[in-house]
C-alpha positions in Angstrom: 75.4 85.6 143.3 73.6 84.0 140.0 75.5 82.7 137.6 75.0 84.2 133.9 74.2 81.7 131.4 73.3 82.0 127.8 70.8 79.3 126.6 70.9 78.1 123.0 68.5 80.4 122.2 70.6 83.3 123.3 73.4 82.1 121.0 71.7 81.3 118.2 70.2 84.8 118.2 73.7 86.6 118.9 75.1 84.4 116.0 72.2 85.7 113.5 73.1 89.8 114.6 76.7 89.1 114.3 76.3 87.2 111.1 73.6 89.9 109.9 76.0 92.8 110.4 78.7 91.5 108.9 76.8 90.6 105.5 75.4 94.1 105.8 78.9 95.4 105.7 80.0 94.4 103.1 79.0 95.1 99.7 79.6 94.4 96.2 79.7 97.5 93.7 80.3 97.3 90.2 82.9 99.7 88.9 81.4 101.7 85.9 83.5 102.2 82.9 83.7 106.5 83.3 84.5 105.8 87.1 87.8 103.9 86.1 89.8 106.9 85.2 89.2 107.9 88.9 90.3 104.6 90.5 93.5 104.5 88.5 94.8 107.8 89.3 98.0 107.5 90.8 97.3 109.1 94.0 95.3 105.8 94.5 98.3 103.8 94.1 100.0 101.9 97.5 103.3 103.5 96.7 102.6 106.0 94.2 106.7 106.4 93.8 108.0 102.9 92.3 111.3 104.0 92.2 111.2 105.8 95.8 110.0 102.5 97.0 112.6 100.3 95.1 115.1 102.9 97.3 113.6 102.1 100.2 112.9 98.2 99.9 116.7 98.3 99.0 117.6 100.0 102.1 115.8 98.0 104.2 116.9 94.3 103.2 120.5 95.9 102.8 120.7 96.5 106.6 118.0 93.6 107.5 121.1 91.3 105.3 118.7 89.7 103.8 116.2 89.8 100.1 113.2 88.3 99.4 110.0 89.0 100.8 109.5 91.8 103.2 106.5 89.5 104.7 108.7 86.5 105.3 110.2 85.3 108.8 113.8 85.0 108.8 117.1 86.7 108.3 120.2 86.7 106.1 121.8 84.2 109.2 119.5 81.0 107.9 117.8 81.3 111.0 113.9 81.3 111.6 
């Protein structure tokens, strides 16, 4: 059975699609000024309750027994 093998040519070319497709993705669009009322409505908003998620953060790190950062490693213990 023959071995499959990519020459540098083959590379280079999967390395131009890939890098091709990924500046096609993204995009920058400016925000116009009558368009900002829409972005700010709260429904856009991660938690759109701060106080329901201050409740529930405080929940959380009072069982976890620890405070701080949701995102950092670690407990109350000390331990990592």
């Amino acid at each position: 059975m023959k071995e499959l093998r990519l020459t540098v040519v083959t590379w280079k070319l999967i390395a131009i699609v890939l890098l091709t497709g990924q500046f096609m993705a993204c995009s920058v669009v400016e925000v116009k000024p009558w368009q900002r009322g829409t972005l700010a409505n709260p429904i856009m908003m991660a938690d759109p309750d701060p106080i329901e998620a201050g409740l529930r953060d405080h929940i959380f790190f009072s069982k976890e027994g620890s405070s701080g950062s949701a995102g950092a490693g670690g407990g109350g213990c000390g331990c990592n």
